[in-house]
C-alpha positions in Angstrom: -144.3 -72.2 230.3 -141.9 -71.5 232.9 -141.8 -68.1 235.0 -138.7 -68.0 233.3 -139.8 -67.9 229.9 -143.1 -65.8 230.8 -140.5 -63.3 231.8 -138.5 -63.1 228.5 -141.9 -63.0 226.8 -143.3 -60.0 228.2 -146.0 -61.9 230.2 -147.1 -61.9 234.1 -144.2 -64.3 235.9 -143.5 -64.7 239.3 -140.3 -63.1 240.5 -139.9 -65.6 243.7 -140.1 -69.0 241.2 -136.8 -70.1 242.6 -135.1 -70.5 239.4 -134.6 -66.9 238.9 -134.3 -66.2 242.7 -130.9 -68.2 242.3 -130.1 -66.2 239.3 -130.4 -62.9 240.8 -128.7 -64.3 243.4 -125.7 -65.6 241.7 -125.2 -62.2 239.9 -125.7 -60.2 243.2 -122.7 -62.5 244.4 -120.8 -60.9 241.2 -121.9 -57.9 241.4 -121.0 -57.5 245.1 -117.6 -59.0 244.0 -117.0 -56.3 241.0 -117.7 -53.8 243.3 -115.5 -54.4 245.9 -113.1 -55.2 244.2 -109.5 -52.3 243.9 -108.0 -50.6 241.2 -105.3 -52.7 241.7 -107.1 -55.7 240.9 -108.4 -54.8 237.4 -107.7 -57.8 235.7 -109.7 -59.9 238.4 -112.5 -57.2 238.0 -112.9 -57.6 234.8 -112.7 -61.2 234.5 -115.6 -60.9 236.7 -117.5 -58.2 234.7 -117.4 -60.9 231.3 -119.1 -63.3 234.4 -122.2 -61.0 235.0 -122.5 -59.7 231.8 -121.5 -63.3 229.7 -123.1 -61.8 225.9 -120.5 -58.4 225.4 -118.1 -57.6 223.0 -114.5 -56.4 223.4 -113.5 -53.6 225.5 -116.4 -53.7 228.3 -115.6 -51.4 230.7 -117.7 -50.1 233.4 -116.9 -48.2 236.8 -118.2 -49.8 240.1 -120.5 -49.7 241.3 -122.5 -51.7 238.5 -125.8 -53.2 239.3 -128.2 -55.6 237.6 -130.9 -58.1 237.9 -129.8 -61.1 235.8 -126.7 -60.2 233.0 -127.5 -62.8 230.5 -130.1 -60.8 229.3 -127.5 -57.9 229.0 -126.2 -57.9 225.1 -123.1 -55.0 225.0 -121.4 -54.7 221.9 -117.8 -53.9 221.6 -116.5 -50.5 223.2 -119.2 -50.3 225.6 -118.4 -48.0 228.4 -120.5 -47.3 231.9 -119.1 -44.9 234.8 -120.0 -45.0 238.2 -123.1 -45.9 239.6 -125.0 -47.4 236.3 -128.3 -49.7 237.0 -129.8 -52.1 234.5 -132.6 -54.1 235.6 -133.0 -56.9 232.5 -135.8 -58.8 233.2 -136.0 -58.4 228.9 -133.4 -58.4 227.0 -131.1 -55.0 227.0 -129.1 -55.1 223.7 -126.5 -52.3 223.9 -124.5 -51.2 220.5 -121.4 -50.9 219.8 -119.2 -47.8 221.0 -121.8 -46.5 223.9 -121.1 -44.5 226.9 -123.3 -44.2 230.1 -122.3 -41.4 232.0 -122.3 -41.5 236.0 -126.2 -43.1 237.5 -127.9 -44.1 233.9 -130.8 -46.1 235.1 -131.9 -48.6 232.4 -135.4 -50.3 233.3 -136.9 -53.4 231.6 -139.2 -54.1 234.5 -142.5 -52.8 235.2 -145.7 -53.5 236.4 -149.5 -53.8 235.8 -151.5 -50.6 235.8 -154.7 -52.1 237.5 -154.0 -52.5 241.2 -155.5 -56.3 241.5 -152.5 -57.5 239.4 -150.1 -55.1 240.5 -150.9 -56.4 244.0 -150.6 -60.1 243.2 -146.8 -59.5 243.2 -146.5 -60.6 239.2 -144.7 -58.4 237.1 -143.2 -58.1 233.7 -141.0 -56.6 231.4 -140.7 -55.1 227.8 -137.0 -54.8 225.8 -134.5 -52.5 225.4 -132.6 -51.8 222.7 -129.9 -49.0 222.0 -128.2 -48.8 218.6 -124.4 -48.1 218.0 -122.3 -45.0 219.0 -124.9 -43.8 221.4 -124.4 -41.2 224.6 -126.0 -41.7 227.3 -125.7 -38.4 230.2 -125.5 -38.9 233.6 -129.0 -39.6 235.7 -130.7 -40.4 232.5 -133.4 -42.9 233.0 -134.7 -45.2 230.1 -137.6 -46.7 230.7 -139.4 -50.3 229.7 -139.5 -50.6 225.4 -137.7 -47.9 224.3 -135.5 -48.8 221.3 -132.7 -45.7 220.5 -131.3 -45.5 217.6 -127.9 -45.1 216.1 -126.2 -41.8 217.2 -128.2 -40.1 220.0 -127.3 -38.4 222.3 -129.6 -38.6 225.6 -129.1 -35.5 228.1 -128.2 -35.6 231.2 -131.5 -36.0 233.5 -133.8 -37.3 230.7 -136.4 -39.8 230.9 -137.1 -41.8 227.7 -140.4 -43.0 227.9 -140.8 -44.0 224.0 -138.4 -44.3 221.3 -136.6 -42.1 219.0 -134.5 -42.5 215.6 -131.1 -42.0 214.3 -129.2 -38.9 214.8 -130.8 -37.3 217.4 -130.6 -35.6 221.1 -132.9 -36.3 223.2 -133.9 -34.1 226.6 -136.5 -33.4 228.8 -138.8 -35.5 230.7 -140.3 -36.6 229.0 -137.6 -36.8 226.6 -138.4 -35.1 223.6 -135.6 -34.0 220.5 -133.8 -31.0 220.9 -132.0 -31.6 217.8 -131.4 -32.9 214.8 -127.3 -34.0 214.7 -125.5 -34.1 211.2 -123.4 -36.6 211.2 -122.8 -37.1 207.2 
């Protein structure tokens, strides 16, 4: 198996196999173009956001500055918004619904790493999926964290950190996140 596909497995990869050194590289090349890139050049911009992020839908848009590890394993539906400042780090695949909004600094984290420091120290790591469902908030400085899977309708609070996942028609707060409330939406 390569460290590539020990990655999108969940396993223990290496992060410096050169394969996906180049491919963090290439997309920090993007990302650094996005970013930099005026108001006045919005059509250039987002020529280069379908580059980074290759799997979205219609009507991507997202403030710089945007960062991320890879952006093939982002998957954005149509409608997806992001304001300033948003993170993803997709070592798994991130699969984002259709009609989302991130607020200013959402944070979404694929990656982690062992608990036991021996492997921690060996410099693998690994990641587990994300997946958020359709029509889903997400508040500014929210943080969701490796595995989670959100479901249609949530909204996520500003500040919270979702450690585990939650079902349709919810918001979520806290850290750790917890529901707050149960949102009618019949």
């Amino acid at each position: 198996m390569t460290e590539k596909e020990k990655m999108l497995t969940g396993e223990l990869y290496s992060p410096t196999d050169p394969e996906l050194v180049q491919a963090r590289h290439r997309v920090r090349i993007l990302c650094h173009k996005f970013n930099h890139l005026s108001e006045a050049n919005l059509e250039e911009r987002q020529s280069i956001l379908y580059q980074i992020i290759e799997n979205a839908g219609d009507n991507l848009y997202i403030e710089p500055p945007f960062h991320c590890d890879y952006g093939s394993n982002i998957k954005a539906g149509k409608n997806v918004f992001m304001n300033f400042n948003c993170c993803i780090l997709d070592v798994a695949e991130v699969i984002i619904g259709d009609n989302c909004m991130f607020a200013p600094h959402v944070q979404i984290y694929t990656a982690t790493h062992p608990l036991e420091f021996k492997a921690r120290n060996s410099g693998k790591e690994l990641a587990k999926p994300i997946r958020i469902g359709n029509n889903v908030w997400i508040g500014g400085n929210a943080v969701i964290c490796p595995g989670v899977v959100l479901g249609n309708n949530i909204v996520v609070a500003a500040g919270a950190v979702v450690t585990k996942s939650f079902p349709d028609d919810v918001v979520i707060a806290g850290n750790p996140a917890k529901i707050i409330k149960t949102i009618d939406n019949s």
